[in-house]
N, C-alpha and C positions, 0 to 999 in steps of 0.2 A: 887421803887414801892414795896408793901406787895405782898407775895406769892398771894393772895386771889386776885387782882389787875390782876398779871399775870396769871393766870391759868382763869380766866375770858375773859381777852382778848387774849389769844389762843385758846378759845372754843368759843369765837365769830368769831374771823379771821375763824379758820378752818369749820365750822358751815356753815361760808360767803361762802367762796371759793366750799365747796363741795356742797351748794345748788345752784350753778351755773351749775352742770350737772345735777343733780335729777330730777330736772322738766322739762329741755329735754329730757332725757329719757323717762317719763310719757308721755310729750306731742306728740314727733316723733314717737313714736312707737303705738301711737291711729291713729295718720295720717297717718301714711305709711299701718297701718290695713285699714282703709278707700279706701284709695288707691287700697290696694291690691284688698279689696274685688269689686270696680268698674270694676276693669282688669275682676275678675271672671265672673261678672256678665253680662258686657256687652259685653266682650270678645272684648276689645278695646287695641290697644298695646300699647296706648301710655300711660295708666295708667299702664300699666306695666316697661314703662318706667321708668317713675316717680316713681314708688316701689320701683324698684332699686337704683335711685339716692339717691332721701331722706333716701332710708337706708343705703345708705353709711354712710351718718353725724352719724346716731343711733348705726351704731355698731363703731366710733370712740369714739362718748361721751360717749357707753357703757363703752366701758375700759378702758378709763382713770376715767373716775367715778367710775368704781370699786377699784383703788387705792386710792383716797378721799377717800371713806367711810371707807375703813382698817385704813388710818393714823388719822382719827375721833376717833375710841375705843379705842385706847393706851389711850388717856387722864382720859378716866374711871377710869384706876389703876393706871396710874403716876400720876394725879392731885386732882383726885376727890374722894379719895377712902374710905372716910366717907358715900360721897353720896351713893356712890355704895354697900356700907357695909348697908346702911339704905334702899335702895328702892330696895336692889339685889332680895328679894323675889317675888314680886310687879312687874320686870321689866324683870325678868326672862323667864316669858312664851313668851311673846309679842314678843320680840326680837328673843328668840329661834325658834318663829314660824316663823318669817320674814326671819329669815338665811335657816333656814331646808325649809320652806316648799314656799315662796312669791318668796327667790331669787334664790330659784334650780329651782322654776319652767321657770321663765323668761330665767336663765344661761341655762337651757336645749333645751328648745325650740325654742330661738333666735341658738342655735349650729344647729338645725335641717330646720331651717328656710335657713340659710347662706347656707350651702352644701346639700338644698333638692329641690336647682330648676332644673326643666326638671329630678328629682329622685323620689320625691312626686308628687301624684298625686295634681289638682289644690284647689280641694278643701282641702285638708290633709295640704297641704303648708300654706292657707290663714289660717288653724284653729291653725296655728303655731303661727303667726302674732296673731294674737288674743290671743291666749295664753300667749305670751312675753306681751303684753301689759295690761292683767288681772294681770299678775304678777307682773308689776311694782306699777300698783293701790292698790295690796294687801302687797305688802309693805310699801309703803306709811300708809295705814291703822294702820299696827301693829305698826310701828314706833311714829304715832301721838297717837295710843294708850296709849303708854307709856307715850309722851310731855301731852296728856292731864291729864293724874294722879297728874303730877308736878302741873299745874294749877288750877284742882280740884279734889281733892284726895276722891276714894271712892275705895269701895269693899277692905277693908282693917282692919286688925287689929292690934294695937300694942301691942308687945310681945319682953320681954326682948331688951325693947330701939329699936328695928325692925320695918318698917312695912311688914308686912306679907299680899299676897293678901287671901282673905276668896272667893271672890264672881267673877271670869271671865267675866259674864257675862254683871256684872254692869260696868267693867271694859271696854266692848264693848258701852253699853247702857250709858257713860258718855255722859252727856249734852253738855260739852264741845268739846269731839269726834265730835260729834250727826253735830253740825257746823263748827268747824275745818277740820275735814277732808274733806267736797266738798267742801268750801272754799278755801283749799290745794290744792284740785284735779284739779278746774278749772280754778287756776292760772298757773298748769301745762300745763294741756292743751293751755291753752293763750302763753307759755312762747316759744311750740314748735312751734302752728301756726305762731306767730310772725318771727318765726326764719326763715322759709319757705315762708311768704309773706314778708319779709324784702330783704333776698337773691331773692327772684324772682323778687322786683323791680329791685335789682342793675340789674338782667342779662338784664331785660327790658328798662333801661337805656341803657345799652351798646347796646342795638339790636340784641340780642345773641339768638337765638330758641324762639322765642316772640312766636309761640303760644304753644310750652310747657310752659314756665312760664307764661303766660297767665292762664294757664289751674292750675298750682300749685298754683300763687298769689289767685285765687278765692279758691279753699277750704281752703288756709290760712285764707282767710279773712273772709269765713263761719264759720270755728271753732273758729277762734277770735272773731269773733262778739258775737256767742251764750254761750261762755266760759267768755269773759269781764260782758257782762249783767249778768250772772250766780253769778261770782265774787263780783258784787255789790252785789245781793240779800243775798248771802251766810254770805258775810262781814255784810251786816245791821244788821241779825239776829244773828249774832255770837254778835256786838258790844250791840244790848238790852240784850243778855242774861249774858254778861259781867256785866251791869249795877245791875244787881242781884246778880254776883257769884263773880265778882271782882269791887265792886264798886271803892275804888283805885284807881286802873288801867285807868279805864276811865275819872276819876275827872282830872288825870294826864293830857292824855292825850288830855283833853279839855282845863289845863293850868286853871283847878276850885278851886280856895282855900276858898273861903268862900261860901257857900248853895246858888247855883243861885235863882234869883227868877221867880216868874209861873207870867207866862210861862216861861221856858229858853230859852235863846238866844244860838245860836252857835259862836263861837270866829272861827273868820279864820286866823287871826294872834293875837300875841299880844309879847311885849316886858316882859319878865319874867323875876322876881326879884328874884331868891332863896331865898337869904339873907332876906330879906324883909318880904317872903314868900307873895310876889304881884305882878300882873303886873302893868306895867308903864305905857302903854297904850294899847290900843285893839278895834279891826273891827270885830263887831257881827252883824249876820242876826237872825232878832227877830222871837220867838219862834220854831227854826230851832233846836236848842238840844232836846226839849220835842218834837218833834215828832221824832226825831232818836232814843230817848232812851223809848217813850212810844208808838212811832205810834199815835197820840192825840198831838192838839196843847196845852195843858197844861201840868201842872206837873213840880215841883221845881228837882235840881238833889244836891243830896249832895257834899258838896267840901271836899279838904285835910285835913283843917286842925279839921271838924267834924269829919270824920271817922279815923283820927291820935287818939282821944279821946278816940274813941270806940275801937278800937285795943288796944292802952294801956290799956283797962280793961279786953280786952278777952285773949291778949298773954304775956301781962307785961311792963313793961319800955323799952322804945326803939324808932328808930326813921323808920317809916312803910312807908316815902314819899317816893317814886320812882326818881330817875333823872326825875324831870320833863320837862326838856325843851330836853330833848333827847326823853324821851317817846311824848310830844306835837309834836317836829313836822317830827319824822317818820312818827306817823299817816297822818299827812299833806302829808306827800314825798309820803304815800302807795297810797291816796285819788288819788293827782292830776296822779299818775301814770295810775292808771286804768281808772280815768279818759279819759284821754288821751289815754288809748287803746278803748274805747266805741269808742268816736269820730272818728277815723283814722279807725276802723273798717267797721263802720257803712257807714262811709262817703266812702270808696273808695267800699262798696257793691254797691250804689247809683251810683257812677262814672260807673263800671262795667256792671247796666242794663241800663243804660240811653246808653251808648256809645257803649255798645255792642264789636264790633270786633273794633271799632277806638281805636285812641293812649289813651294811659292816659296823664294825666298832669304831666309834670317834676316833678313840687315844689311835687306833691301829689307821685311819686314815691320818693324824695328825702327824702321826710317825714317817708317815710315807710321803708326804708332804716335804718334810725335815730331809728325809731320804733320797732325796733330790740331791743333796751335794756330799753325799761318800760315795761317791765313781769321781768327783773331780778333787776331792782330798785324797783317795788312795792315791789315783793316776797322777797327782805334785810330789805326794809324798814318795812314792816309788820311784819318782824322777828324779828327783832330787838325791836318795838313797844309791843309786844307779851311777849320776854322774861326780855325785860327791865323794862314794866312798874309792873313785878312780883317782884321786889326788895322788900323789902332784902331777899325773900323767894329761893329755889331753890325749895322745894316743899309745895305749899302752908299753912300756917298755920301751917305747922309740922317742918321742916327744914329749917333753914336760910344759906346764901349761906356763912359766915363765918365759920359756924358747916361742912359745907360739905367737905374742901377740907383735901388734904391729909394731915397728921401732920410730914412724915418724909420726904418732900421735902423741899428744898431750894429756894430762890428766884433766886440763880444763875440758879440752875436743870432747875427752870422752863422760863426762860430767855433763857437759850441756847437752848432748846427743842421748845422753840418760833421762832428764830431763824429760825433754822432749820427747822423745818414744814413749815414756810411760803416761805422760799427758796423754799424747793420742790411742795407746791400747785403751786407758779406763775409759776415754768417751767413748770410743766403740763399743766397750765391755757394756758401758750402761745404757746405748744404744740399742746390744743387743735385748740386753735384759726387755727396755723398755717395751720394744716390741713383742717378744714374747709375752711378757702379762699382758699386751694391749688384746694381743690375736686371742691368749687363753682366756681374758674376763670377755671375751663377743661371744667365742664358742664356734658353733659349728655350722649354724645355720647362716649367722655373718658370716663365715669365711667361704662359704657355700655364695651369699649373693653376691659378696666382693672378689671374691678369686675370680668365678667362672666368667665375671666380666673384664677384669683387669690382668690378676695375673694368669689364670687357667686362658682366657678364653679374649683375647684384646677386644677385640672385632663383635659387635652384636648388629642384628637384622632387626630393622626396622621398617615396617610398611613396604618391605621388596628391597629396600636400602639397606647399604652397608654404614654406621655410624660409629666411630671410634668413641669408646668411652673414658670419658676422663676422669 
């Protein structure tokens, strides 16, 4: 494989791996804020329970997520360091603002939150929680700041082969941003609810504090619910404004090579021919792309190989088609995922008021179990659909992902460095894993006498003494 090969698929692997913590983080730490503030409000202990537990999981996936994101920016300068040499002015602020100001606020306040219960008072404590969880959001923010530049580049000038940013604020005001990021956000949110009413089924299978997890599986299943619907609308309106800003993209991922006709049909499968540049065969529902891409049952949608045309006149000789059967059917994997979180959402709210305090249904807790990992297949798949169907660019229209990587690495460098990094994400990954089944088979009552001594509470009194516990 070509340098350009590897250094691609190590900043996808590692990209993969560490947005498997990010959006638990985002999502656990709104829910455990929710949480908190029911405790406050109604002055009920057992949402103080729940506090505690669920934020057990949050400050493990906190830290080991914060090792993913450190071994993510090494690739900047070993692999990519043309890109970083071209977008470093552009990319500068954003970033610097996410490190100094998004993750000291969350790194501080989650410290004050851990060792300030029964020290803070209850409302100072819950505005902790809430503050850890604005900061994960406002990172999130600066970071898709940045991803959206790549995808449509503004507030910028070029200067000595650079781009330079000129304008911050259009750099906030990108269109792209504008639907990206709460698209982002409340696939976050989905990704921790799910995580919370997934573990609350199993406990409820096993028969284990049925109505604490009773009580947790329901704002699981509230935040899921209003976070999945969220996700749809955010995606629809991201995928028409794509139709605009990256038509490409979308042709791709519709698997379009010649200008549909009006009305367009939507393809839900279809056998793709690269070579050909055709498909073989395909299952469309009729006038279902013109209203995704116009909201109107009419309207024709440009294919491949028109806007192949048009690009070789605006950027030159070359070839501008995306992977397209890579980009077709993530799209597909992101659809039927969220899919699939509406439903199970929606459906076990239904189960929930209909049935009140009775049992739930096995199959519908086995489900929810399972349902545990469509927030983190949408959120790869989407990703992947996102930066793959931007080929060959790395930032749109100005850099191609050839121009960008470093010129003094190796294919060996970046081969062992592959290596390596994915060694150390899966021990993490099954590190993280491990501990979450440990903390969910204890439960809640363990994480109650071991937190309040170790992680909640260091310090216990003993006989007038102070005794650190080990």
């Amino acid at each position: 494989m070509e340098v350009v090969e590897l250094a691609r698929l190590q900043f996808a692997l590692t990209t993969i791996f560490h947005f498997v913590f990010v959006p638990i983080s985002i999502g656990l730490s709104l829910i455990v804020a929710i949480m908190e503030t029911l405790y406050v409000v109604k002055r009920d202990e057992r949402f103080k329970r729940l506090t505690k537990f669920w934020g057990t999981f949050l400050l493990i996936n906190f830290a080991v997520g914060i090792v993913t994101g450190i071994l993510q920016e090494f690739q900047f300068g070993m692999n990519w360091s043309d890109f970083s040499r071209f977008v470093g002015d552009v990319f500068g602020a954003p970033l610097a603002i996410e490190a100094l100001l998004a993750f000291f606020l969350e790194s501080t306040f989650i410290g004050l939150w851990v060792f300030g219960w029964e020290r803070l008072s209850k409302g100072l404590h819950l505005a902790c929680m809430w503050l850890v969880a604005i900061g994960t959001m406002l990172s999130a923010l600066w970071i898709l700041a940045a991803n959206s530049f790549m995808q449509r580049p503004v507030g910028f000038a070029i200067r000595n082969g650079r781009a330079e940013m000129t304008d911050l604020a259009a750099l906030l005001t990108n269109g792209q941003l504008l639907w990206e990021f709460p698209h982002t956000l409340f696939a976050a949110f989905a990704t921790g609810a799910f995580l919370v009413a997934g573990i609350s089924a199993w406990k409820l299978l096993r028969r284990e504090e049925t109505d604490f997890f009773k009580t947790s599986l329901r704002i699981g299943l509230i935040v899921g619910a209003v976070s999945s619907l969220a996700i749809a609308q955010f995606g629809h309106g991201q995928a028409q404004y794509l139709v605009d800003t990256q038509p490409m993209k979308m042709a791709a991922s519709e698997g379009l090579w010649e200008r549909s006709a009006d009305p367009a049909p939507w393809t839900v499968f279809a056998a793709i021919d690269n070579e050909a540049q055709e498909n073989r065969w395909e299952l469309k529902v009729p006038y279902l792309l013109s209203f995704l891409s116009y909201s109107r049952f009419d309207g024709s949608v440009p294919g491949m190989k028109e806007l192949q045309a048009e690009y070789e006149q605006v950027y030159g000789p070359g070839n501008y088609i995306p992977p397209v059967k890579t980009t077709f059917w993530s799209f597909r994997i992101m659809v039927s995922a969220g899919s699939g979180m509406i439903l199970l959402s929606l459906y076990g709210l239904y189960l929930m008021l209909r049935r009140k305090a009775g049992q739930l249904p096995k199959v519908y807790l086995f489900l929810m179990v399972a349902g545990i990992s469509l927030p983190f297949i949408g959120n790869t798949a989407g990703w992947i659909m996102t930066e793959i169907g931007r080929q060959p660019w790395t930032v749109f229209g100005l850099l191609r992902t050839e121009q960008s990587v470093s010129p003094g690495v190796s294919a060996g460098q970046v081969g062992f460095s592959l290596v390596a990094f994915t060694a150390i994400y899966i021990l993490l990954l099954g590190l993280a894993a491990w501990l979450f089944y440990r903390t969910a088979r204890k439960g809640p009552e363990s994480a109650e006498r071991s937190g309040e001594e170790t992680i909640f509470d260091p310090y216990r009194r003993e006989g007038g003494q102070e005794h650190v516990v080990q």
